[in-house]
PyMOL Python script that loads the backbone (N, CA, C, O; Angstrom):
from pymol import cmd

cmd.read_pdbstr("""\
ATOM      1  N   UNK A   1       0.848  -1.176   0.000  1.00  0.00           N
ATOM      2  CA  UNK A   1       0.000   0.000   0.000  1.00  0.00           C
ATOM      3  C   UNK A   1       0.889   1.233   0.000  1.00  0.00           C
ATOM      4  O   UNK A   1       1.953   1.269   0.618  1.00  0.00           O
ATOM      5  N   UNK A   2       0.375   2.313  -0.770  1.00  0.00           N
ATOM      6  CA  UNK A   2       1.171   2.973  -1.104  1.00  0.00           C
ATOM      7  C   UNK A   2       0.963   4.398   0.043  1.00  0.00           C
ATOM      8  O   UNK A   2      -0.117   4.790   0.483  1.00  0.00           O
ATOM      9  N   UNK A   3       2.221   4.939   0.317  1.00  0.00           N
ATOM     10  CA  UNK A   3       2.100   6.497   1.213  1.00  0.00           C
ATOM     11  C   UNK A   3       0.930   7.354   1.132  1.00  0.00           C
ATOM     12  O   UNK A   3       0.261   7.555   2.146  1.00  0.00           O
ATOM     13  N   UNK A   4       0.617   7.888  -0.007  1.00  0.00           N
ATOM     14  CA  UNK A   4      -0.200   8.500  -0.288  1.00  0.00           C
ATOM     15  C   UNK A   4      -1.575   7.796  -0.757  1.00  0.00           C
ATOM     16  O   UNK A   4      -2.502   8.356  -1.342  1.00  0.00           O
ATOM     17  N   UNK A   5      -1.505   6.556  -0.400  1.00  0.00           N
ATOM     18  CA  UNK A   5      -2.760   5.826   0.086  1.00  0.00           C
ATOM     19  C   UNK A   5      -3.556   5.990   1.310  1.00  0.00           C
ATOM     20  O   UNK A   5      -4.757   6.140   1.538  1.00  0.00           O
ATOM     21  N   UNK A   6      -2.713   5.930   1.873  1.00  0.00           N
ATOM     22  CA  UNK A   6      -2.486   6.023   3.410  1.00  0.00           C
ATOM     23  C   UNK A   6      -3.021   7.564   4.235  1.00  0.00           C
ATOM     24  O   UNK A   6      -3.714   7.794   5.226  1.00  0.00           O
ATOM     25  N   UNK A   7      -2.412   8.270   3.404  1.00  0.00           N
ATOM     26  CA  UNK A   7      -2.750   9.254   3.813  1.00  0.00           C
ATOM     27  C   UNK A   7      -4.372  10.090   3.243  1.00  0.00           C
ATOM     28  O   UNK A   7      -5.032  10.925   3.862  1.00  0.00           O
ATOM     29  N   UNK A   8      -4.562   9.665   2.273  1.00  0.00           N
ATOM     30  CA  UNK A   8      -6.054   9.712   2.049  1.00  0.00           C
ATOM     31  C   UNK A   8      -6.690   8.671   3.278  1.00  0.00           C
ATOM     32  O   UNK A   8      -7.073   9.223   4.310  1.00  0.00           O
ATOM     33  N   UNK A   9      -6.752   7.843   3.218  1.00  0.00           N
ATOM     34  CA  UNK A   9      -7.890   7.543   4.429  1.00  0.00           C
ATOM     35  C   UNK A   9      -7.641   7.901   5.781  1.00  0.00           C
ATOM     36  O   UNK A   9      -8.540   7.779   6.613  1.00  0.00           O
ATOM     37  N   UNK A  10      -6.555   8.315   6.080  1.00  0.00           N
ATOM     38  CA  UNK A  10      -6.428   9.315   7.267  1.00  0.00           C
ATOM     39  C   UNK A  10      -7.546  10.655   6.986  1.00  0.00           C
ATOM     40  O   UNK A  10      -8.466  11.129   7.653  1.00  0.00           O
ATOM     41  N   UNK A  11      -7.178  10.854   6.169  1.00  0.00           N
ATOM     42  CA  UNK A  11      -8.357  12.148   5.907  1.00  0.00           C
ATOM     43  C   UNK A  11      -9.375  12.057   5.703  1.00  0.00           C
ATOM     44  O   UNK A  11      -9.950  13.072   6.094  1.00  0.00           O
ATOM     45  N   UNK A  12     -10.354  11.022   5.056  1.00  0.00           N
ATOM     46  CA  UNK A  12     -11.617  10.718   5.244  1.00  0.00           C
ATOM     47  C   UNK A  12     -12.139  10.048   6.478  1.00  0.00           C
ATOM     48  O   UNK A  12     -13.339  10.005   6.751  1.00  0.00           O
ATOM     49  N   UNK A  13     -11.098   9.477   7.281  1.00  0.00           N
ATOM     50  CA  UNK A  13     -11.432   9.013   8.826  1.00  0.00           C
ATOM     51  C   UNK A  13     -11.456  10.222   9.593  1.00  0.00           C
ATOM     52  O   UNK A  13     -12.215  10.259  10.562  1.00  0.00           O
ATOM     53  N   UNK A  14     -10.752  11.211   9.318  1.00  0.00           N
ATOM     54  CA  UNK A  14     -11.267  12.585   9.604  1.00  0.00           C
ATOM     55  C   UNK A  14     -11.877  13.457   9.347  1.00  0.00           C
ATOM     56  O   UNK A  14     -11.912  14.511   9.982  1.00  0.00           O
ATOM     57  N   UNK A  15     -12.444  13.209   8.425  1.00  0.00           N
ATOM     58  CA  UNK A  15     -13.550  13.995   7.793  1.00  0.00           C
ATOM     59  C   UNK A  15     -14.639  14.949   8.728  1.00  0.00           C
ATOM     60  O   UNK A  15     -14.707  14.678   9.927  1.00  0.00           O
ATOM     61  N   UNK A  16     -15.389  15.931   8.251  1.00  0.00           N
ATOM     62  CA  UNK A  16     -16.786  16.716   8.723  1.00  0.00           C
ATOM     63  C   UNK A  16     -17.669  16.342   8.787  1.00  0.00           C
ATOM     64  O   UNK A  16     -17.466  17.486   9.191  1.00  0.00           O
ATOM     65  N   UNK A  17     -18.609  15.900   8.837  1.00  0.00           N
ATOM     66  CA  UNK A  17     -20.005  15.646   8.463  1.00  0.00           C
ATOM     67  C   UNK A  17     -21.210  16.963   8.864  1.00  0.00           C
ATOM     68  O   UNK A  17     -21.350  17.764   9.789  1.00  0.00           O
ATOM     69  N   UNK A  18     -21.849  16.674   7.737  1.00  0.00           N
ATOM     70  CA  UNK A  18     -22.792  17.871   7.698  1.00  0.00           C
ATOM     71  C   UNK A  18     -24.089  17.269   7.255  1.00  0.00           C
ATOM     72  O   UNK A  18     -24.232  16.497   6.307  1.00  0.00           O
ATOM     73  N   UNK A  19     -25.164  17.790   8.190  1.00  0.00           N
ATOM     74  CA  UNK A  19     -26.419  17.456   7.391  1.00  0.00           C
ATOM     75  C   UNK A  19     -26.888  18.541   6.771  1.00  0.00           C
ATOM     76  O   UNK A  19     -27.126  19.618   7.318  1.00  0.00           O
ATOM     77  N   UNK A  20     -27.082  18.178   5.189  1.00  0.00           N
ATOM     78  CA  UNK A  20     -27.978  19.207   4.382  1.00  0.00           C
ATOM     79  C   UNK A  20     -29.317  19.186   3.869  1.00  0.00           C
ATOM     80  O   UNK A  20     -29.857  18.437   3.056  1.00  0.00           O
ATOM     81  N   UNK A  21     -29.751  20.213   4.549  1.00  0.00           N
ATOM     82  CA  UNK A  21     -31.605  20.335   3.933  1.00  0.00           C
ATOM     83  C   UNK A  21     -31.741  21.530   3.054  1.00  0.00           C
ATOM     84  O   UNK A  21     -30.801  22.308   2.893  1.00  0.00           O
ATOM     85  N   UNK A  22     -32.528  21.635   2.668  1.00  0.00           N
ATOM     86  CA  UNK A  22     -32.908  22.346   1.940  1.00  0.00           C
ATOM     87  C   UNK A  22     -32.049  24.242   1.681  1.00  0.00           C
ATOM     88  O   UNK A  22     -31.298  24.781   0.868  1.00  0.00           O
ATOM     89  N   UNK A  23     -32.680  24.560   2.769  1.00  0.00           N
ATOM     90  CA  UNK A  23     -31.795  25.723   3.354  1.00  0.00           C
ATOM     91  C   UNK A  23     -30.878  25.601   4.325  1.00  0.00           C
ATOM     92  O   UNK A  23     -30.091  26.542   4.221  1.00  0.00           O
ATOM     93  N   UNK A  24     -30.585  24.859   5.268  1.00  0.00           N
ATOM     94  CA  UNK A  24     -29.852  24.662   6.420  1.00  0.00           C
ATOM     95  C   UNK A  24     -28.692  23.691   5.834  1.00  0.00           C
ATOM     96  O   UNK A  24     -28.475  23.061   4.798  1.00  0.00           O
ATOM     97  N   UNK A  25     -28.099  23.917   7.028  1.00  0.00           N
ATOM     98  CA  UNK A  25     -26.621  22.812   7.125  1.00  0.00           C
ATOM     99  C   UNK A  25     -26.519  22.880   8.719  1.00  0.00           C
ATOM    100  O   UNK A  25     -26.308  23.867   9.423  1.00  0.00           O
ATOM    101  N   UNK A  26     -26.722  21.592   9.076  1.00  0.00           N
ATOM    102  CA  UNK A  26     -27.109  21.604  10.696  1.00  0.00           C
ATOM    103  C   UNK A  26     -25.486  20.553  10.851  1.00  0.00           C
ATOM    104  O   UNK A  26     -25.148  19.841   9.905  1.00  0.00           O
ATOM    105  N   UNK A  27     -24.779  20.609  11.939  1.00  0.00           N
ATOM    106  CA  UNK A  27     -23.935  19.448  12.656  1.00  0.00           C
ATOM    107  C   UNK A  27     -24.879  18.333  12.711  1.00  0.00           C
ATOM    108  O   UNK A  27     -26.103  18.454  12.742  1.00  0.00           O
ATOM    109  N   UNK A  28     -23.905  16.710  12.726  1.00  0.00           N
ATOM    110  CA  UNK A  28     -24.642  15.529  12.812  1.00  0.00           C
ATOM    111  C   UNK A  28     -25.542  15.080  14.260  1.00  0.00           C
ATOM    112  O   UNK A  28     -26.496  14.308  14.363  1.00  0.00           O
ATOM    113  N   UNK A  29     -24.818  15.903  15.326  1.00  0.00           N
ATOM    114  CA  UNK A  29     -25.148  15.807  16.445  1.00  0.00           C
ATOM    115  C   UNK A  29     -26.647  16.608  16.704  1.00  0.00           C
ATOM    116  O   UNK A  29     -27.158  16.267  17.771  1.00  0.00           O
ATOM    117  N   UNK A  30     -27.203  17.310  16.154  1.00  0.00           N
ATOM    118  CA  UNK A  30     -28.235  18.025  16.204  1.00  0.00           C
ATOM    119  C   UNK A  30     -29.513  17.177  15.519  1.00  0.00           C
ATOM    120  O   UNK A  30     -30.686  17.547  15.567  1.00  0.00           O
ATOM    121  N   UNK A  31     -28.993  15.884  14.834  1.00  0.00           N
ATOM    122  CA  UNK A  31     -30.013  15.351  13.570  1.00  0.00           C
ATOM    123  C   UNK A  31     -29.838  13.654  14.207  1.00  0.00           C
ATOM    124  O   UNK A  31     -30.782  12.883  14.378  1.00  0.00           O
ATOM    125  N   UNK A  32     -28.588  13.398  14.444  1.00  0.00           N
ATOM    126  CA  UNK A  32     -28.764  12.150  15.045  1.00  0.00           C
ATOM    127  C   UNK A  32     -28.931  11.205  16.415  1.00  0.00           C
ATOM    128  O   UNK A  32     -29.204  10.010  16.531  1.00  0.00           O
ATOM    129  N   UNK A  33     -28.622  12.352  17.504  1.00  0.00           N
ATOM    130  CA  UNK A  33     -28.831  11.412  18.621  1.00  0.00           C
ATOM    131  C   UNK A  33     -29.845  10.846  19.041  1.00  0.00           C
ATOM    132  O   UNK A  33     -29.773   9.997  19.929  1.00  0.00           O
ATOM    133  N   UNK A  34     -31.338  11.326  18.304  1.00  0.00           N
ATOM    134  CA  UNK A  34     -32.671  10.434  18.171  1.00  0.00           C
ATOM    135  C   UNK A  34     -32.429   9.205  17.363  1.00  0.00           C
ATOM    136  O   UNK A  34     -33.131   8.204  17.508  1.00  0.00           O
ATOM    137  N   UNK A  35     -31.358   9.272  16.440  1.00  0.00           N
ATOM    138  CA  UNK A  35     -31.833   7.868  15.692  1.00  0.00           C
ATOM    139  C   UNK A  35     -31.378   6.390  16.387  1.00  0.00           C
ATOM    140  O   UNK A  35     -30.544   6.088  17.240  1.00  0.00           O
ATOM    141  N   UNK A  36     -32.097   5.829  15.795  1.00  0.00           N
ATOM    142  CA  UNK A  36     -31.787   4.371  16.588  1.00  0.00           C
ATOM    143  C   UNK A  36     -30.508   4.335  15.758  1.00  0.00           C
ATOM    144  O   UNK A  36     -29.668   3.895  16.542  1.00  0.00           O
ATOM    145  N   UNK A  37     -29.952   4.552  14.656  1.00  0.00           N
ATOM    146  CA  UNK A  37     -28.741   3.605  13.946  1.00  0.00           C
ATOM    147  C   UNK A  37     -27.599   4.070  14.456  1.00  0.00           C
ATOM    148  O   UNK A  37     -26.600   3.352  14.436  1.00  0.00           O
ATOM    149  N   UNK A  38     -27.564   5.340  14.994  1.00  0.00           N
ATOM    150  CA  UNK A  38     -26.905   6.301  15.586  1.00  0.00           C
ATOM    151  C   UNK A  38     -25.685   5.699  16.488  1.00  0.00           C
ATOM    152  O   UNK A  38     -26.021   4.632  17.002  1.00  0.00           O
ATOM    153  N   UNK A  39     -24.324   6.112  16.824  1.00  0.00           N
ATOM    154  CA  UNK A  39     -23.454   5.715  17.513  1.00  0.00           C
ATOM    155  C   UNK A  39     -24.063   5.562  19.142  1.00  0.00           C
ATOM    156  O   UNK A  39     -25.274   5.660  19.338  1.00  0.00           O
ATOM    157  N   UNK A  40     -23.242   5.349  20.106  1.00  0.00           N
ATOM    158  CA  UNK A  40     -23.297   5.316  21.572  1.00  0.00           C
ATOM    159  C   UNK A  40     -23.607   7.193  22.206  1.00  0.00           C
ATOM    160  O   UNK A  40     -24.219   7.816  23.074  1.00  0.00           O
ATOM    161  N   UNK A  41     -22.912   7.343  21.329  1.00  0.00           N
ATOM    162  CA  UNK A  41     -22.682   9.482  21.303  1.00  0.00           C
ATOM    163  C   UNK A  41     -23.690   9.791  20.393  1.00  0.00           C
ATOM    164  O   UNK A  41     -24.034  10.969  20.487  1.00  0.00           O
ATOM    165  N   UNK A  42     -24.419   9.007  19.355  1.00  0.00           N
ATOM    166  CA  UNK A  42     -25.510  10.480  18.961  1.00  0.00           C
ATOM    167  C   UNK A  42     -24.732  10.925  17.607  1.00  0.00           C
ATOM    168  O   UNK A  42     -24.871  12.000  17.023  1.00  0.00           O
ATOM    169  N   UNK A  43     -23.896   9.870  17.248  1.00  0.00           N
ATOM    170  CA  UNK A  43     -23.204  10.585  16.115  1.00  0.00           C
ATOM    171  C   UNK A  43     -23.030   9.614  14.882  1.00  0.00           C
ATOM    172  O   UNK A  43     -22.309   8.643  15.112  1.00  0.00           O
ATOM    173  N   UNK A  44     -23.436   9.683  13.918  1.00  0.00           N
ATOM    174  CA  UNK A  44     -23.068   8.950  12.553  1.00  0.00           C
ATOM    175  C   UNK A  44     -22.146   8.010  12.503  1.00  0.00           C
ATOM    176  O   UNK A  44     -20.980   8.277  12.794  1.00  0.00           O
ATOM    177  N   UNK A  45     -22.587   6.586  12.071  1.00  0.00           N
ATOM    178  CA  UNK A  45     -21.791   5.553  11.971  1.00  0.00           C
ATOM    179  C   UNK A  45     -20.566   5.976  11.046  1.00  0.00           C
ATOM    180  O   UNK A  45     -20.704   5.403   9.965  1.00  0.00           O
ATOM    181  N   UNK A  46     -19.307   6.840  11.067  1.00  0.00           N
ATOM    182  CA  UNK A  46     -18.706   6.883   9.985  1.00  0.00           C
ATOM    183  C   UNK A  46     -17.379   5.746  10.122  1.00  0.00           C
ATOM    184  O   UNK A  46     -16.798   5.618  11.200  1.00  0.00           O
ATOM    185  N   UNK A  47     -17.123   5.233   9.334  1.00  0.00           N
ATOM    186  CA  UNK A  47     -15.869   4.401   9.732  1.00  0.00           C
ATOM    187  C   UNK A  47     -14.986   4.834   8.160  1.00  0.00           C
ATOM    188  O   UNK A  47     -15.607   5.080   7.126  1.00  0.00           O
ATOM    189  N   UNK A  48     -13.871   4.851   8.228  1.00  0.00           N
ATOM    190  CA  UNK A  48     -13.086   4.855   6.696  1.00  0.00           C
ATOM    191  C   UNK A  48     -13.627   4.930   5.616  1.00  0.00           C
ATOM    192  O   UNK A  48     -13.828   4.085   4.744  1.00  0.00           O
ATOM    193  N   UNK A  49     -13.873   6.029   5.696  1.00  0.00           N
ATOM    194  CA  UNK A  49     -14.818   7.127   4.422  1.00  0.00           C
ATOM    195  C   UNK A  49     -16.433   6.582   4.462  1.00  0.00           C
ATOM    196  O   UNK A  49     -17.341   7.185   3.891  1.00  0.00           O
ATOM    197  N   UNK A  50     -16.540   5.863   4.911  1.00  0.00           N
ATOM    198  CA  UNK A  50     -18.111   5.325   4.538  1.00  0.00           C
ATOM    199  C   UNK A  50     -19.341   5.639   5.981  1.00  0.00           C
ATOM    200  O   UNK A  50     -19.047   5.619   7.176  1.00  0.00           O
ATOM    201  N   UNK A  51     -20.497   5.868   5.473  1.00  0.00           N
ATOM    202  CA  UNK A  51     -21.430   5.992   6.540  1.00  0.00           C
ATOM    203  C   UNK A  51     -22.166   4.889   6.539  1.00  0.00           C
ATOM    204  O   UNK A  51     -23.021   4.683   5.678  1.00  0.00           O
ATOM    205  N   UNK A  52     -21.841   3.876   7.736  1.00  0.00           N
ATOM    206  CA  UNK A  52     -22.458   2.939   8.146  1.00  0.00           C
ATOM    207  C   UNK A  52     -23.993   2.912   7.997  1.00  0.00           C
ATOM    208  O   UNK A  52     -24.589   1.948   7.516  1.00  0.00           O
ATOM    209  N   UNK A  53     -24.571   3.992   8.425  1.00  0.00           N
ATOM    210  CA  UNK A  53     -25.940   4.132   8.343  1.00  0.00           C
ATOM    211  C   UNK A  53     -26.579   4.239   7.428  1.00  0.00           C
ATOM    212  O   UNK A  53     -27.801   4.233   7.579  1.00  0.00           O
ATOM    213  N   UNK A  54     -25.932   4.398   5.934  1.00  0.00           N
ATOM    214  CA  UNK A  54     -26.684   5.432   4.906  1.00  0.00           C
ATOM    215  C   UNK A  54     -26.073   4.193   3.907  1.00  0.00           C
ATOM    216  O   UNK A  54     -25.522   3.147   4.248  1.00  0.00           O
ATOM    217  N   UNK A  55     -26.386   4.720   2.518  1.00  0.00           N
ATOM    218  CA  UNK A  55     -25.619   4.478   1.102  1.00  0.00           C
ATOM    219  C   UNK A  55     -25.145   5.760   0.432  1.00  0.00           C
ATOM    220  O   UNK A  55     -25.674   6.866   0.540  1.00  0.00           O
ATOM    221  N   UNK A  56     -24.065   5.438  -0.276  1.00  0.00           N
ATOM    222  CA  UNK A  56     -23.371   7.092  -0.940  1.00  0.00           C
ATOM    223  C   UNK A  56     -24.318   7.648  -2.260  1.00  0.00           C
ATOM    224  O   UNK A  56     -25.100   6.776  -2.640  1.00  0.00           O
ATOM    225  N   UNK A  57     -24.383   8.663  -2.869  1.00  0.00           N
ATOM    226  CA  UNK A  57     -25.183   9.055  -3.230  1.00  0.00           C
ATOM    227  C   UNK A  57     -24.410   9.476  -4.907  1.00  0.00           C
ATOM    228  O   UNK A  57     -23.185   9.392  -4.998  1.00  0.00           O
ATOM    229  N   UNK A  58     -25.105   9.838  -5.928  1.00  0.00           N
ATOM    230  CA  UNK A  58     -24.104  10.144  -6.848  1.00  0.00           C
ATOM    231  C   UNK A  58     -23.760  11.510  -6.783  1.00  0.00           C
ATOM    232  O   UNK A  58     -24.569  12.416  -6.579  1.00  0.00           O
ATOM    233  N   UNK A  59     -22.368  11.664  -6.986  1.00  0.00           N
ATOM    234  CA  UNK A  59     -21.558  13.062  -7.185  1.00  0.00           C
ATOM    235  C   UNK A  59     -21.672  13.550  -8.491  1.00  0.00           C
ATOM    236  O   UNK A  59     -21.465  12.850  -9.482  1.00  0.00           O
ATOM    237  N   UNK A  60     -22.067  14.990  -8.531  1.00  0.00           N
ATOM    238  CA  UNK A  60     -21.851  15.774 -10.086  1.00  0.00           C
ATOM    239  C   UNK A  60     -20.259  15.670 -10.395  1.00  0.00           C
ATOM    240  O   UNK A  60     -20.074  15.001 -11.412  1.00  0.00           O
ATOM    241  N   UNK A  61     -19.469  15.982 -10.005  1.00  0.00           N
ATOM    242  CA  UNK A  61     -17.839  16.323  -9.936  1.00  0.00           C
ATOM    243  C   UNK A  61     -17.315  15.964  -8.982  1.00  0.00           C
ATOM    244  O   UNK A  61     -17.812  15.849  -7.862  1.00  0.00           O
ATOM    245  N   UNK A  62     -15.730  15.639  -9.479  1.00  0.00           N
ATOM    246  CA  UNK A  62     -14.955  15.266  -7.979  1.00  0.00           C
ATOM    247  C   UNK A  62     -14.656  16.710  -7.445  1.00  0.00           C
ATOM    248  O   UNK A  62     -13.518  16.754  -6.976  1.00  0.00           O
ATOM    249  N   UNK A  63     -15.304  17.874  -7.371  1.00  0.00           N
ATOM    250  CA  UNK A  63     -15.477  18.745  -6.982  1.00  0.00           C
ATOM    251  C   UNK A  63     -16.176  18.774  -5.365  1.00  0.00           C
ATOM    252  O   UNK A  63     -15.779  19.335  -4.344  1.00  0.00           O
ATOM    253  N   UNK A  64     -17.401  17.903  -5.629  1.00  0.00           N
ATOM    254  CA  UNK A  64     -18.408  17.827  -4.809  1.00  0.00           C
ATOM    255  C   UNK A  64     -17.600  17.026  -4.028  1.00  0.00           C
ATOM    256  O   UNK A  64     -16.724  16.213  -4.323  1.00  0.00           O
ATOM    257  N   UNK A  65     -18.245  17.559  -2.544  1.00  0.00           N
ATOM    258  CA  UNK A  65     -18.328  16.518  -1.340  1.00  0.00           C
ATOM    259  C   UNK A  65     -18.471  15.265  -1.280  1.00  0.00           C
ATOM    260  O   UNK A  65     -19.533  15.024  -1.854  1.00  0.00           O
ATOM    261  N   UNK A  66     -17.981  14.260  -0.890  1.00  0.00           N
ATOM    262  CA  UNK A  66     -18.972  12.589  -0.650  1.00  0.00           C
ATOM    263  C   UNK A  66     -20.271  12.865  -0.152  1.00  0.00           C
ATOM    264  O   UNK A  66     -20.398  12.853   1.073  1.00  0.00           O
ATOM    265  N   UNK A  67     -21.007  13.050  -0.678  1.00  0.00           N
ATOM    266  CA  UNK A  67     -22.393  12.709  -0.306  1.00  0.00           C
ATOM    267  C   UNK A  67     -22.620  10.999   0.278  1.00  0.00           C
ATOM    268  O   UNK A  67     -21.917  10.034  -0.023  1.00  0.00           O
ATOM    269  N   UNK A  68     -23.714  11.018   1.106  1.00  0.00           N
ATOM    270  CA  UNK A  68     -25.093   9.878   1.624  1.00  0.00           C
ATOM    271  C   UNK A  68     -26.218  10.475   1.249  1.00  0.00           C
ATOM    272  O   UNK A  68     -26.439  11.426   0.499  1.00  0.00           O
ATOM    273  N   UNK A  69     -26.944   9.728   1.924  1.00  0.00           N
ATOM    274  CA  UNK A  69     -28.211   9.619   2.339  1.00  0.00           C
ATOM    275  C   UNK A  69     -28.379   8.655   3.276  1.00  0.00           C
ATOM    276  O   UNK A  69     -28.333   7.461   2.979  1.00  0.00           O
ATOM    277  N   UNK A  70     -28.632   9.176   4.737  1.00  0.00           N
ATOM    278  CA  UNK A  70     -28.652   7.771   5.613  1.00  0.00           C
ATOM    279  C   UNK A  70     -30.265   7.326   5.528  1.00  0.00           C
ATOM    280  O   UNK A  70     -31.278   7.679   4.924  1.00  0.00           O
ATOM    281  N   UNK A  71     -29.923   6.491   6.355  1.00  0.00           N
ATOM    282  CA  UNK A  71     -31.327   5.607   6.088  1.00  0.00           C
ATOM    283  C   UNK A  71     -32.804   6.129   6.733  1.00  0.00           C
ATOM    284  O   UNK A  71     -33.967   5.732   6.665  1.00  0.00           O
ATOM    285  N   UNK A  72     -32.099   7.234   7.393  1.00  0.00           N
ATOM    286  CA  UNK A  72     -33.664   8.339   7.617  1.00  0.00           C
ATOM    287  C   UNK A  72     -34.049   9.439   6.677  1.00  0.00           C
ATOM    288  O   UNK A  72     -34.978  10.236   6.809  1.00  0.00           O
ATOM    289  N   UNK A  73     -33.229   9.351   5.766  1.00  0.00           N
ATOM    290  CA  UNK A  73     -33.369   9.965   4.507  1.00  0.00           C
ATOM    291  C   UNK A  73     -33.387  11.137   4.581  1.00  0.00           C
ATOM    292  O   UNK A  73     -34.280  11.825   4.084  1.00  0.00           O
ATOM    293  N   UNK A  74     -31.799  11.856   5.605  1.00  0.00           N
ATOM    294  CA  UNK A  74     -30.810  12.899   5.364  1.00  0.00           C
ATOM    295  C   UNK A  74     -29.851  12.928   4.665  1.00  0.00           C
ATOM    296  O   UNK A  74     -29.111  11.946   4.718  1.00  0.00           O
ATOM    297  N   UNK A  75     -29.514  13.992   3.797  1.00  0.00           N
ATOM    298  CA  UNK A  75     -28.584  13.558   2.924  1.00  0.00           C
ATOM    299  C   UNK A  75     -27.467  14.225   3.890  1.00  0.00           C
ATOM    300  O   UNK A  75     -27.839  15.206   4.534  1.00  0.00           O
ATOM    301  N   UNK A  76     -25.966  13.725   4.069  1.00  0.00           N
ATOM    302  CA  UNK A  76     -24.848  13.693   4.670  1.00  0.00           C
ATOM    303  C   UNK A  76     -24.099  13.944   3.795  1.00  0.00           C
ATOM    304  O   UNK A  76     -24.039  13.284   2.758  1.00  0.00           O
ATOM    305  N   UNK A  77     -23.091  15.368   4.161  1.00  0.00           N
ATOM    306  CA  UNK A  77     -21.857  15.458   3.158  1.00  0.00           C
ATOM    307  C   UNK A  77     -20.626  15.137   3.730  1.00  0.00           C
ATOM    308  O   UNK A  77     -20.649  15.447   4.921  1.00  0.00           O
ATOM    309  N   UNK A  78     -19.304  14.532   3.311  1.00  0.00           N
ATOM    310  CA  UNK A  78     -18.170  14.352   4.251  1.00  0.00           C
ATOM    311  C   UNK A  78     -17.064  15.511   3.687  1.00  0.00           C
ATOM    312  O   UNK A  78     -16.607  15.574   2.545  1.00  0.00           O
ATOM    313  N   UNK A  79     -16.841  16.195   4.560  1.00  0.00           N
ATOM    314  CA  UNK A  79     -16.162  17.662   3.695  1.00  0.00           C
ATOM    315  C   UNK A  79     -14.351  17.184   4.406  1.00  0.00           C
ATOM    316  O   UNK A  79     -14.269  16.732   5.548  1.00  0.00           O
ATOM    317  N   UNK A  80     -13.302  17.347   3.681  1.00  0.00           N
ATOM    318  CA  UNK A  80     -11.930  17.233   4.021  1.00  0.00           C
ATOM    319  C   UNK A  80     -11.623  18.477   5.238  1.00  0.00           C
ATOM    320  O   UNK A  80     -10.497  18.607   5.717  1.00  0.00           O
TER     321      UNK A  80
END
""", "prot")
cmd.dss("prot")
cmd.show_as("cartoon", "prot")
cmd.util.cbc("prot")
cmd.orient("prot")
């Protein structure tokens, strides 16, 4: 595995998460500690780039964010 392998999934294991609606962009903590799929904390299953809870969504450009949609049908962006 290569260095700069490596160092990309360091950075998506660190990633932001954001929930986006319509007009808003709320933190995950404000949208998930009701859900049942939800961590021990109230916070998005994220493990090495992926959201446990959701499926990824399609991107216009590698411009765009990683998008989801978790399975309560918020869409989730993972910002670097």
């Amino acid at each position: 595995m290569g260095k700069q392998q490596v160092v990309g999934r360091l950075v998506w294991s660190m990633a932001i998460l954001r929930i986006v609606l319509n007009d808003q962009v709320l933190e995950p903590e404000h949208v998930c500690q009701n859900c049942p799929l939800a961590s021990h904390s109230g916070a998005p299953r994220w493990l090495r780039g992926r959201l446990g809870c959701g499926h990824p969504t399609q991107r216009g450009d590698a411009q765009e964010p990683l998008a989801f949609e978790c399975a309560m049908g918020f869409r989730v962006v993972a910002l670097r």
